[in-house]
C-alpha positions as CSV (number, residue, x, y, z in Angstrom):
1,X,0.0,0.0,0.0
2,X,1.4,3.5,-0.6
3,X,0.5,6.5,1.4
4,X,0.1,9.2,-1.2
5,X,-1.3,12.8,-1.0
6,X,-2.5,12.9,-4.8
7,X,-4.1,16.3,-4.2
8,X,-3.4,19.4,-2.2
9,X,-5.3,21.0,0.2
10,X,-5.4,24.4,-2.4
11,X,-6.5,22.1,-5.2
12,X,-9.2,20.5,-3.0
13,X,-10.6,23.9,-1.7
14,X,-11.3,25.2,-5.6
15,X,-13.4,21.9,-6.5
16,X,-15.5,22.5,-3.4
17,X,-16.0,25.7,-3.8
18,X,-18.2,24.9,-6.4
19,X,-20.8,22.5,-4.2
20,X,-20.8,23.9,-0.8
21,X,-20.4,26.8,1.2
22,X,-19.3,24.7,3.6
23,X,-16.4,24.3,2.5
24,X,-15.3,27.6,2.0
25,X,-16.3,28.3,5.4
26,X,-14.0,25.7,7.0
27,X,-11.3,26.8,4.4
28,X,-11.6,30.5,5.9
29,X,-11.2,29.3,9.3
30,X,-7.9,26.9,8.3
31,X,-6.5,30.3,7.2
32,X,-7.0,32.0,10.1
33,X,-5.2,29.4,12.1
34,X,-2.4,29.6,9.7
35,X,-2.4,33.1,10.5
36,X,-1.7,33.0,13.8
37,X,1.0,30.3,13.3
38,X,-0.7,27.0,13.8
39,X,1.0,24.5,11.4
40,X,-1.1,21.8,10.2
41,X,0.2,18.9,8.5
42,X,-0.9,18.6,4.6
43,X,-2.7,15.2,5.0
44,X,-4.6,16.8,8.3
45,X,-6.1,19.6,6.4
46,X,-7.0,17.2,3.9
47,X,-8.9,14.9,6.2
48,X,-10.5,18.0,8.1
49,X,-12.2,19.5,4.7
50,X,-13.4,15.7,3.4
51,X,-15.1,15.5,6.6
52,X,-16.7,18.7,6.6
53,X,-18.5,17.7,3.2
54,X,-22.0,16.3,4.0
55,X,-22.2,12.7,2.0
56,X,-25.3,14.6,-0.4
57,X,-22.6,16.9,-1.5
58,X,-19.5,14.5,-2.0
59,X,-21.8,12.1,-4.0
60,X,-22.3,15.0,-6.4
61,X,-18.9,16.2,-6.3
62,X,-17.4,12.6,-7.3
63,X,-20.4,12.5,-10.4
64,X,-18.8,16.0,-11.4
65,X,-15.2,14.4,-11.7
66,X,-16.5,11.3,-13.3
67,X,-18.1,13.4,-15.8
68,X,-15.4,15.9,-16.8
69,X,-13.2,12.7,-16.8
70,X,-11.1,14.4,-14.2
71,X,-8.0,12.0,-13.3
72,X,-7.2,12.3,-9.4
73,X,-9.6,10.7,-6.5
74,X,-9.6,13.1,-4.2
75,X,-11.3,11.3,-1.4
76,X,-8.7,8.7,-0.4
77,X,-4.9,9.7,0.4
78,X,-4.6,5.9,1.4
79,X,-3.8,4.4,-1.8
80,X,-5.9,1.0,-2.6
81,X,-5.5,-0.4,-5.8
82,X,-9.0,-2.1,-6.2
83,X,-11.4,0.5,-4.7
84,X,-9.6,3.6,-4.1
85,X,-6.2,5.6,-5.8
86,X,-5.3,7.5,-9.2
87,X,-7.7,6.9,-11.8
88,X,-6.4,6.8,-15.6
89,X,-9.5,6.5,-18.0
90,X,-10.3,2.7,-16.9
91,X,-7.0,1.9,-15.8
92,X,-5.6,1.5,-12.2
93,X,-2.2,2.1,-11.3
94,X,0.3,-0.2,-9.5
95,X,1.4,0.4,-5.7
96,X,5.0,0.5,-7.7
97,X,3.5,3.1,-10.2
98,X,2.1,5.4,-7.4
99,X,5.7,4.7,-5.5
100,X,7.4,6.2,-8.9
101,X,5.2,9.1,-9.2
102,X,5.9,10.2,-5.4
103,X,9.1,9.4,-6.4
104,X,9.3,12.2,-9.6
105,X,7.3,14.2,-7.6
106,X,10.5,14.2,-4.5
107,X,12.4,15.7,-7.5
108,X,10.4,18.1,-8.8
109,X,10.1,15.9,-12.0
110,X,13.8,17.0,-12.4
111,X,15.1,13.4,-12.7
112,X,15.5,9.9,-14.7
113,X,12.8,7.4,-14.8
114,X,14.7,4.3,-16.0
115,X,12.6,1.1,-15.2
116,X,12.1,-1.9,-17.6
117,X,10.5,-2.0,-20.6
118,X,6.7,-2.8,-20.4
119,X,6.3,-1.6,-16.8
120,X,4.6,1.6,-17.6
121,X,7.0,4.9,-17.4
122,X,4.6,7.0,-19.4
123,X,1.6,6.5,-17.6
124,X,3.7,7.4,-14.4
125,X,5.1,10.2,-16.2
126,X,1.3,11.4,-17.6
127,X,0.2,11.0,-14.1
128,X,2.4,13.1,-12.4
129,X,1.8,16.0,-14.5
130,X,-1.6,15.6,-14.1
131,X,-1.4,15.8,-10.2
132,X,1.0,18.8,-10.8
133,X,-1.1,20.2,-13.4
134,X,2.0,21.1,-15.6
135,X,2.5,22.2,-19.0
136,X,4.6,19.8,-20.7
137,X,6.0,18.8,-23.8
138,X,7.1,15.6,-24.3
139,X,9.8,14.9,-26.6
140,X,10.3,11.3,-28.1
141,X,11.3,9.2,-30.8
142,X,8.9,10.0,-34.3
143,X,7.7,6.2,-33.9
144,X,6.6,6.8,-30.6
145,X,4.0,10.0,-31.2
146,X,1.1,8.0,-31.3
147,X,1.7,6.0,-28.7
148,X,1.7,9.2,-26.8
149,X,-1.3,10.8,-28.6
150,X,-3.1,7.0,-27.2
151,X,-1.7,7.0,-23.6
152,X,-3.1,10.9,-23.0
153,X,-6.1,10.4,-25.1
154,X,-7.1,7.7,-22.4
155,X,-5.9,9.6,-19.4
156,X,-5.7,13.4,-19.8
157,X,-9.7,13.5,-20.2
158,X,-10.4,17.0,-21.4
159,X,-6.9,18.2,-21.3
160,X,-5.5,19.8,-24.8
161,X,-2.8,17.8,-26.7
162,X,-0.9,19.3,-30.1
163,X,1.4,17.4,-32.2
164,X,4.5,19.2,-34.0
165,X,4.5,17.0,-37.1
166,X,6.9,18.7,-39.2
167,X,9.4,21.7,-39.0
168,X,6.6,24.1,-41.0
169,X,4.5,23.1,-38.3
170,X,6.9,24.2,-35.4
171,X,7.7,27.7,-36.6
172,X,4.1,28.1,-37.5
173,X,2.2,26.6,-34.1
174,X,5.2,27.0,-31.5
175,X,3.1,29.4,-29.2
176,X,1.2,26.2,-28.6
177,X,3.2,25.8,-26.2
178,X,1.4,28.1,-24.3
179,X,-1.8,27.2,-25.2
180,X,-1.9,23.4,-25.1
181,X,-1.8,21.2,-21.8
182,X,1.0,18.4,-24.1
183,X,2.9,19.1,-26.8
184,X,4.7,16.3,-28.6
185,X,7.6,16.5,-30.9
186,X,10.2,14.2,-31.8
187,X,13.7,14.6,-31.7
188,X,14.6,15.0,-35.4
189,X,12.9,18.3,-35.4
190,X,13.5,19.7,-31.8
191,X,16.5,22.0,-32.4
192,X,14.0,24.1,-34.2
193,X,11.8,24.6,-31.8
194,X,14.4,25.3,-29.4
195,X,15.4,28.5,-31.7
196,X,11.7,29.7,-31.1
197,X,11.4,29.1,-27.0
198,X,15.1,30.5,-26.8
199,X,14.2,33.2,-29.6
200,X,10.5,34.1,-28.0
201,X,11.6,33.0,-24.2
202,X,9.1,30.5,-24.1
203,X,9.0,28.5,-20.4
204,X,8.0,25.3,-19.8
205,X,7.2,23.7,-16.8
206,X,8.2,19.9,-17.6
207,X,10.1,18.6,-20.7
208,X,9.7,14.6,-20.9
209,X,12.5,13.1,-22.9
210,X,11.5,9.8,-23.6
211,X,13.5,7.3,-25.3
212,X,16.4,9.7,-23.2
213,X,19.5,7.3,-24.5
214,X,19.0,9.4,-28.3
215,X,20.8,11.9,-26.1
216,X,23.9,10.3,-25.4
217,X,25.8,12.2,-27.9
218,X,27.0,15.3,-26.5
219,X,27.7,16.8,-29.3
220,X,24.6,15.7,-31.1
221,X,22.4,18.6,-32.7
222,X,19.5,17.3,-31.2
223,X,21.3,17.0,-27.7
224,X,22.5,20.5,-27.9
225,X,19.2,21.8,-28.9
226,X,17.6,20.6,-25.8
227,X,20.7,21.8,-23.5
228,X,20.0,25.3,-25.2
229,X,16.6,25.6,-24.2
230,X,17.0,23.9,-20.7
231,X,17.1,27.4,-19.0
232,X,14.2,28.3,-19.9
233,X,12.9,24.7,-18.7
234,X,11.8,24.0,-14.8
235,X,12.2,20.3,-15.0
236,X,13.7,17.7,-17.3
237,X,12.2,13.8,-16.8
238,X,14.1,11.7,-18.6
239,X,12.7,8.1,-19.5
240,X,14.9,4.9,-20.8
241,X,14.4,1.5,-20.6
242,X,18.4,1.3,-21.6
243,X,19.5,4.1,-19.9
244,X,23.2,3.3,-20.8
245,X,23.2,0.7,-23.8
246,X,26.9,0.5,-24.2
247,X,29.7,2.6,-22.3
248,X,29.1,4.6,-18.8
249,X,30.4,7.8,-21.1
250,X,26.5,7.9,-22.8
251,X,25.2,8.5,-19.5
252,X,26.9,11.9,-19.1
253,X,24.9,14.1,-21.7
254,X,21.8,13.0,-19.9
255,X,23.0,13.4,-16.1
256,X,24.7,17.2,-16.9
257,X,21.1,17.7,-18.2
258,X,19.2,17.0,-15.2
259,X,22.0,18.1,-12.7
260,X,24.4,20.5,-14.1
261,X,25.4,21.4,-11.0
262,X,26.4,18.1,-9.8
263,X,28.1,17.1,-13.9
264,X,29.7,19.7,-15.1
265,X,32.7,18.0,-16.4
266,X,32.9,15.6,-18.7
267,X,36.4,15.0,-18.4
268,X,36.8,14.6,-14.9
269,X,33.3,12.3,-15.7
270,X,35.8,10.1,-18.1
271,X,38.6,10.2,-15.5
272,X,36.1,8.7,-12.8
273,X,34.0,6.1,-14.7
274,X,35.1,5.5,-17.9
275,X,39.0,4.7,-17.4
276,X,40.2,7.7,-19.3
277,X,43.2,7.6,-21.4
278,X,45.1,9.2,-24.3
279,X,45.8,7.6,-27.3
280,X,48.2,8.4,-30.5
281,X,46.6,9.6,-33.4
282,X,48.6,7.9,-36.2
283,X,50.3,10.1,-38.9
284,X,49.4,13.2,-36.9
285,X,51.6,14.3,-33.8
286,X,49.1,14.9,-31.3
287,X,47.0,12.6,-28.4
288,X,43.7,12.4,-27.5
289,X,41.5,11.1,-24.9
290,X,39.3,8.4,-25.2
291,X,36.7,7.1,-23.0
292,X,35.9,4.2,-24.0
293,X,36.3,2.1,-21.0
294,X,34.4,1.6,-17.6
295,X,35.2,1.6,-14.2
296,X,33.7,2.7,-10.3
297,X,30.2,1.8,-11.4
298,X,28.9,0.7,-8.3
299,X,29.8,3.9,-7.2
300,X,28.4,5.7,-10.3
301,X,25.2,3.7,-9.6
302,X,24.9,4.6,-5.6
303,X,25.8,8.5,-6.5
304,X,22.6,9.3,-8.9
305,X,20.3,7.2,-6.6
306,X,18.9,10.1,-5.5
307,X,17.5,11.2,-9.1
308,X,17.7,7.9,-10.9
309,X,15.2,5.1,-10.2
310,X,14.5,1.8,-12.0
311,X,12.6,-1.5,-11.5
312,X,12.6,-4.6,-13.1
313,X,9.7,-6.9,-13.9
314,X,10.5,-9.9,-11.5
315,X,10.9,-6.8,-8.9
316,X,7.4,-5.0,-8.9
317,X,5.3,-7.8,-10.5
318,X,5.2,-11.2,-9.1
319,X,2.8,-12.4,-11.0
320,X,4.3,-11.8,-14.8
321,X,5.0,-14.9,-16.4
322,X,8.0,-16.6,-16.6
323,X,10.3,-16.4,-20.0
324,X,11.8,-19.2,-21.5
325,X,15.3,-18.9,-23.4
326,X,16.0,-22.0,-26.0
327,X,18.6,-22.1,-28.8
328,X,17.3,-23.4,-31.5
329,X,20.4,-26.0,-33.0
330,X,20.1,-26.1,-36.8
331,X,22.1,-28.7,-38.4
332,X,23.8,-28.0,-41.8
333,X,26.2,-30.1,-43.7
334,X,29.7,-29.8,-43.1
335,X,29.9,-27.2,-46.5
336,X,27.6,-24.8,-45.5
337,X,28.8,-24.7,-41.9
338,X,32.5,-24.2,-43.3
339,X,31.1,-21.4,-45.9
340,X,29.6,-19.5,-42.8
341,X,32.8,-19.8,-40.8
342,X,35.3,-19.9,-43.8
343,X,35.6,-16.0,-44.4
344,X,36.0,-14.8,-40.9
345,X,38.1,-17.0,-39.7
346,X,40.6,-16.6,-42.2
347,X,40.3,-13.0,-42.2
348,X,41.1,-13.2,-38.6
349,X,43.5,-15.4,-38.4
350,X,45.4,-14.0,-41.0
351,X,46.0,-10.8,-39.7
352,X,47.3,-9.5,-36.1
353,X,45.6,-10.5,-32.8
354,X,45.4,-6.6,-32.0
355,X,44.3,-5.6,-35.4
356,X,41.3,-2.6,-35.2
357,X,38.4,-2.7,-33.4
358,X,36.2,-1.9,-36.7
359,X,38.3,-4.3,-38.8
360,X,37.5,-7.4,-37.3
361,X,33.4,-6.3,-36.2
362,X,33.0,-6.2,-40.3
363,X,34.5,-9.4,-40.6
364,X,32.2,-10.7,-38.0
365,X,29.3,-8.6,-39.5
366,X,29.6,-10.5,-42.9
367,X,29.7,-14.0,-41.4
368,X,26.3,-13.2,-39.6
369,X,24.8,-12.2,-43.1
370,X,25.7,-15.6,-44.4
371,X,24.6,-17.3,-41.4
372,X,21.0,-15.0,-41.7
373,X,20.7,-16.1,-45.4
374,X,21.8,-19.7,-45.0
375,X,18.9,-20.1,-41.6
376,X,15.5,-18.8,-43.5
377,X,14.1,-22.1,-44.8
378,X,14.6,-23.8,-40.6
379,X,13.5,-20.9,-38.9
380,X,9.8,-21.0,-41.7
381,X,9.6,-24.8,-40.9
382,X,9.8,-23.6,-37.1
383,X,6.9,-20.9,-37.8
384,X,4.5,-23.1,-39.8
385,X,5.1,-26.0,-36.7
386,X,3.9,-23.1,-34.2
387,X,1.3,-22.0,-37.1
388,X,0.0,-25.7,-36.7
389,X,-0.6,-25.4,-33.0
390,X,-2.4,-22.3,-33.3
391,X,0.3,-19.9,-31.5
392,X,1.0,-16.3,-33.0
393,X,5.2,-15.5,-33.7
394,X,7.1,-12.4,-33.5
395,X,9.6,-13.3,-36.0
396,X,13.2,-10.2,-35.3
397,X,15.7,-10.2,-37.7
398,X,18.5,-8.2,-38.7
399,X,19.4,-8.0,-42.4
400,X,16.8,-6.5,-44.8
401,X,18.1,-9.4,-47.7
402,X,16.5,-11.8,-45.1
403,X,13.4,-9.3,-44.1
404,X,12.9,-9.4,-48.0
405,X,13.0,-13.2,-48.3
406,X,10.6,-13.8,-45.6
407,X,7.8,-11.5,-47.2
408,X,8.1,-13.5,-50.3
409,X,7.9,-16.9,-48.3
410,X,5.0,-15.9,-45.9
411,X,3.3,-14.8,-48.9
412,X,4.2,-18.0,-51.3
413,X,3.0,-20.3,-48.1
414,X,-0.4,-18.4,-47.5
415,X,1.0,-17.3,-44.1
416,X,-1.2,-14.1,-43.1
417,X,1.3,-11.7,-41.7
418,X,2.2,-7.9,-40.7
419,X,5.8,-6.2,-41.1
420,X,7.4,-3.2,-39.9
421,X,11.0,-2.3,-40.8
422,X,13.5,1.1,-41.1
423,X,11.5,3.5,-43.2
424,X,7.6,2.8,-42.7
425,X,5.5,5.6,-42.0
426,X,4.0,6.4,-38.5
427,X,0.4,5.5,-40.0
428,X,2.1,2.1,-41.8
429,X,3.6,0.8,-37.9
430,X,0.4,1.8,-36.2
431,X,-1.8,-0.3,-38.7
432,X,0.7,-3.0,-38.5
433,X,0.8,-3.3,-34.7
434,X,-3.5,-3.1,-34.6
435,X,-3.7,-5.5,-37.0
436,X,-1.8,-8.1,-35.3
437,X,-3.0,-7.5,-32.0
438,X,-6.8,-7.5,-32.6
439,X,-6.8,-10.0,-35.8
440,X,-7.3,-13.4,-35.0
441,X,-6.0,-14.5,-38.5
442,X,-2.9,-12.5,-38.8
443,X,0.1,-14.9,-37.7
444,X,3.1,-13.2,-37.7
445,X,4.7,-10.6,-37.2
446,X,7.9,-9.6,-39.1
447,X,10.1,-6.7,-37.7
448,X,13.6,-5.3,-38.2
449,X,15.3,-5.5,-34.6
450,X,16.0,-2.2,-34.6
451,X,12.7,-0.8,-35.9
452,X,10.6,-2.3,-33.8
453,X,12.6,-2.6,-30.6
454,X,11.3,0.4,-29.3
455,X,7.7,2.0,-28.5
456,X,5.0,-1.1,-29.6
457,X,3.3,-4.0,-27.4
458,X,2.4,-7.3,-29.6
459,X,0.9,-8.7,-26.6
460,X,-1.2,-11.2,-29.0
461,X,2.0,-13.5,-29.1
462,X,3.9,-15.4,-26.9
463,X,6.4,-17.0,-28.9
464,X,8.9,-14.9,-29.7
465,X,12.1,-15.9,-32.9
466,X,15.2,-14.2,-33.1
467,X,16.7,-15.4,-36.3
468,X,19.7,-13.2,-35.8
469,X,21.7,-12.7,-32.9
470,X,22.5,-8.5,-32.8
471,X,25.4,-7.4,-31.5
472,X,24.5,-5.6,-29.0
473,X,22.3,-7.7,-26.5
474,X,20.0,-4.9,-25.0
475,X,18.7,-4.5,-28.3
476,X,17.6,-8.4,-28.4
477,X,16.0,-7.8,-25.0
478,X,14.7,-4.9,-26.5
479,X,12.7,-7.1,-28.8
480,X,11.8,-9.5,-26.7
481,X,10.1,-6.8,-24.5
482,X,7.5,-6.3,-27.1
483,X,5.4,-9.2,-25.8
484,X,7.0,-9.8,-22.8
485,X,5.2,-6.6,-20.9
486,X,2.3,-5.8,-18.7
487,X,-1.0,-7.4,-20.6
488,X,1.2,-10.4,-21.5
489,X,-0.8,-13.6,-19.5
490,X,1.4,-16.6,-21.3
491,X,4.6,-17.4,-20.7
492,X,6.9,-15.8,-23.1
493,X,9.2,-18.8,-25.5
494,X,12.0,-17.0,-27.0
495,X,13.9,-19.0,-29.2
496,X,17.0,-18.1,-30.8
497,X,17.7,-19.5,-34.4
498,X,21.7,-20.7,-34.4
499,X,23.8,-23.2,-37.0
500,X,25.4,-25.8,-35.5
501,X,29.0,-25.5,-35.0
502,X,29.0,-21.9,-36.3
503,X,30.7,-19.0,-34.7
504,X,27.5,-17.5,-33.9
505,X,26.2,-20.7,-31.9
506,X,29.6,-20.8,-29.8
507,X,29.1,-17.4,-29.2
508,X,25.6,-17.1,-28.0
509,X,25.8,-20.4,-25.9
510,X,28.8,-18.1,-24.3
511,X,26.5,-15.2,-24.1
512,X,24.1,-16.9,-22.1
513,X,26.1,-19.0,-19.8
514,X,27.7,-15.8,-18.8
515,X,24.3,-14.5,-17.7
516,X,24.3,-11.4,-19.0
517,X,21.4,-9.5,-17.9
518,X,19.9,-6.8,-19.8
519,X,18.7,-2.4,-19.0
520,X,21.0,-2.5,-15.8
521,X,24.1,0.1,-15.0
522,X,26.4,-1.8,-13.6
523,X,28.4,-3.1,-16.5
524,X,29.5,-1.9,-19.8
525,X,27.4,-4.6,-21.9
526,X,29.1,-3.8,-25.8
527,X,32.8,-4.1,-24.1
528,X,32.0,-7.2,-22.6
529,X,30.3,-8.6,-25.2
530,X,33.1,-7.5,-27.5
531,X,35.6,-9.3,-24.7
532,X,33.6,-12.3,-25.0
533,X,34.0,-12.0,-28.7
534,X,37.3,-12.0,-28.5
535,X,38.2,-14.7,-26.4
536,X,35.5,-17.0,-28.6
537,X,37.8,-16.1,-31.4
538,X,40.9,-16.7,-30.5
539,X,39.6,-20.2,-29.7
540,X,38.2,-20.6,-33.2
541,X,41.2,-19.2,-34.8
542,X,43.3,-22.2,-33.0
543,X,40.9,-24.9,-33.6
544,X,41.0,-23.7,-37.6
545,X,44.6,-23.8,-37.8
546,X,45.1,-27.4,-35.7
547,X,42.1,-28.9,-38.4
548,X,44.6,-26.9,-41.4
């Protein structure tokens, strides 16, 4: 149970006003006490004008709220989550959900909301500023507008909502910002409505940065834009699922944004956390600093607490169901397995143990493609046998040669599918996503990793293929997050599509033996993957010479 005071005693006194004179009498007399010094706590003064509203009057009041679809209960600072607490449209939220508001609201909404995908930042976000009653706009990636426009349409009630579709339409509407409860924009076109709120000194109460890892560029023009206008800006909530997908270093462009006081120094940031050190530039005379390690995390970690909170799904809800991880051994004859392995092997093994960090990732790269291509016809045999039973897939994969080859075969076997992938419109992905949610018929679902890792729910499955294994792992879980969410009831099968004996097989069985676990700060995942890598291939490279 959380003990939350949704609404103040001010914001209680102006509903009342309207039903009973009552009221405004008991709110005179409160004032006079506070005159003379008489300090009553919050939740007291609370409790004292509920009481003083005769049950006629209450019973009308809560009609009047129900009607104008107004969001708070205002009769109850005990929160219950079947009869009482913060009402959303039809929707009730969490004990963990009221626990993050309170938590954004101990900041001033001046922090980073960081919990797992599926677990509901947004409507904690929504619900905040609705207790607050803030202005905000809400800044996010273009594929994630109209899951926006859908979360306030449900909650906000009669609140305004404007959407900045294009550039035209921000340096013709911007002084919507004034006149609209949200605005949304995404980040491709913020920096130029940052030149009007810095040119027209526009404030804003909140700014919600969703998707807040697109910042981790410092010198990115859309990370400068909103460090610009953050003067002018009273609180920044920044929302990420992967708050750091790679190296501690991303984190730094968010954390100076939210607390430039505390990180003002990148530097001295790199010094402390990212193992800092200066490297040669070759054929020039000069050194740079790099910061591409990591170090002190656990510290890092217990330092932001304050302003930094996140919660996995096995933490705040017991009763999600349980995901099961299978690899998926496809056996190949001897040739094909050799062709997948062939190139990068040689390519490594011919050429120096410390060659470049790029040189030997392309290498890799191309013996995934082959691997993709040489999997399609197993992982369709794997669909049509879940087809058979009835079950939905969500079928991830990588390479678009492969995306390509899978339309044709789903559409040459009859199989009623839905794809999304780099490049589809808003409208295409939103069609796409209803479709395969509310139709019955429609099987599969085919989505590029990265297009679709981010932003939808696919709920209607349970049984989940990744046909190629990305290279960074967050961006799997990513994937897998699509069904595995609040709304899921089915235990989640992921299976992941591998050749037998192929680099990729010895390298995912490694992966997963190793545990790593996805969305949490305390370990640089792309270095340790890459480590991992490494050490995989050094074997390989010895077993291919001993067989040579």
């Amino acid at each position: 149970m959380a003990n939350v005071e949704f609404i103040k005693f001010e914001d209680r006194i102006e509903i009342y006003h309207q039903f009973s004179r009552t009221a405004n009498d008991v709110y005179r007399a409160l004032k006079e006490r506070e005159n003379i010094n008489v300090l009553w706590d919050p939740q007291e003064k609370c409790r004292y004008i509920d009481n003083s509203i005769s049950e006629e009057h209450l019973l009308i009041i809560k009609k009047y709220l129900l009607a104008k679809k107004f969001s708070i209960n205002f009769f109850s600072i005990e929160y219950n989550p079947v009869i009482n607490g913060l009402f959303l449209g039809d929707r009730q939220l969490f004990d963990y959900q009221l626990d993050g508001i309170r938590f954004i609201d101990e900041n001033d909404g001046n922090c980073i909301l960081a919990d797992d995908m599926g677990l509901g930042k947004s409507i904690q976000a929504i619900a905040y500023t609705i207790w607050r009653n803030r202005r905000v706009l809400i800044i996010c990636p273009a594929n994630a507008k109209n899951v926006w426009i859908k979360e306030l349409n449900s909650c906000v009630g009669n609140k305004s909502i404007f959407v900045f579709e294009t550039k035209k339409s921000v340096h013709e509407n911007f002084e919507n910002l004034n006149n609209f409860d949200y605005c949304i924009i995404n980040y491709s076109i913020i920096s130029d409505l940052s030149e009007e709120i810095l040119k027209h000194k526009i404030e804003i109460d909140q700014v919600i940065c969703d998707e807040s890892h697109y910042l981790k560029e410092t010198k990115s023009k859309k990370t400068k834009a909103i460090k610009k206008m953050s003067p002018l800006c009273k609180s920044f909530l920044l929302m990420s699922g992967t708050f750091m997908k790679n190296l501690p270093i991303e984190l730094y462009s968010q954390l100076n944004l939210i607390k430039p006081d505390i990180w003002y120094n990148k530097h001295e940031f790199g010094l402390q956390y990212c193992q800092a050190r200066q490297i040669l530039l070759k054929n020039r005379n000069y050194k740079i600093w790099t910061y591409s390690g990591s170090c002190n995390l656990f510290d890092l970690k217990k330092k932001i607490s304050p302003y930094y909170l996140r919660r996995t799904k096995n933490e705040v809800l017991q009763n999600i169901p349980e995901k099961k991880e299978e690899i998926v051994i496809i056996d190949k004859p001897i040739e094909e397995i050799n062709e997948v392995n062939e190139p990068v092997i040689r390519f490594l093994a011919e050429s120096k143990e410390n060659q470049g960090y790029l040189n030997w990732l392309v290498s890799i790269n191309k013996m995934r493609q082959i691997s993709s291509e040489k999997k399609i016809n197993s992982t369709l045999d794997k669909i049509k046998d879940l087809i058979l039973e009835g079950k939905k897939v969500l079928l991830f994969v990588s390479w678009m040669k492969t995306f390509d080859e899978f339309e044709k075969l789903f559409v040459q076997n009859n199989i009623k599918f839905v794809s999304i992938r780099g490049g589809h419109s808003d409208k295409k992905r939103k069609e796409s996503v209803s479709n395969f949610q509310e139709d019955t018929e429609t099987m599969v679902f085919l989505g590029s990793i990265m297009a679709t890792k981010e932003s939808i729910t696919l709920t209607s499955a349970y049984n989940v293929i990744i046909h190629d294994i990305e290279w960074v792992p967050t961006d799997i879980g990513q994937a897998i997050d699509r069904c595995c969410r609040i709304g899921q009831n089915m235990k989640v099968n992921v299976y992941y599509q591998v050749i037998k004996d192929s680099y990729e097989y010895k390298l995912l069985d490694t992966l997963l033996k190793k545990q790593i676990t996805s969305y949490q700060l305390i370990e640089s995942k792309k270095r340790y993957f890459a480590s991992i890598l490494r050490q995989s291939m050094v074997k390989m490279i010895k077993d291919y010479n001993l067989k040579r």
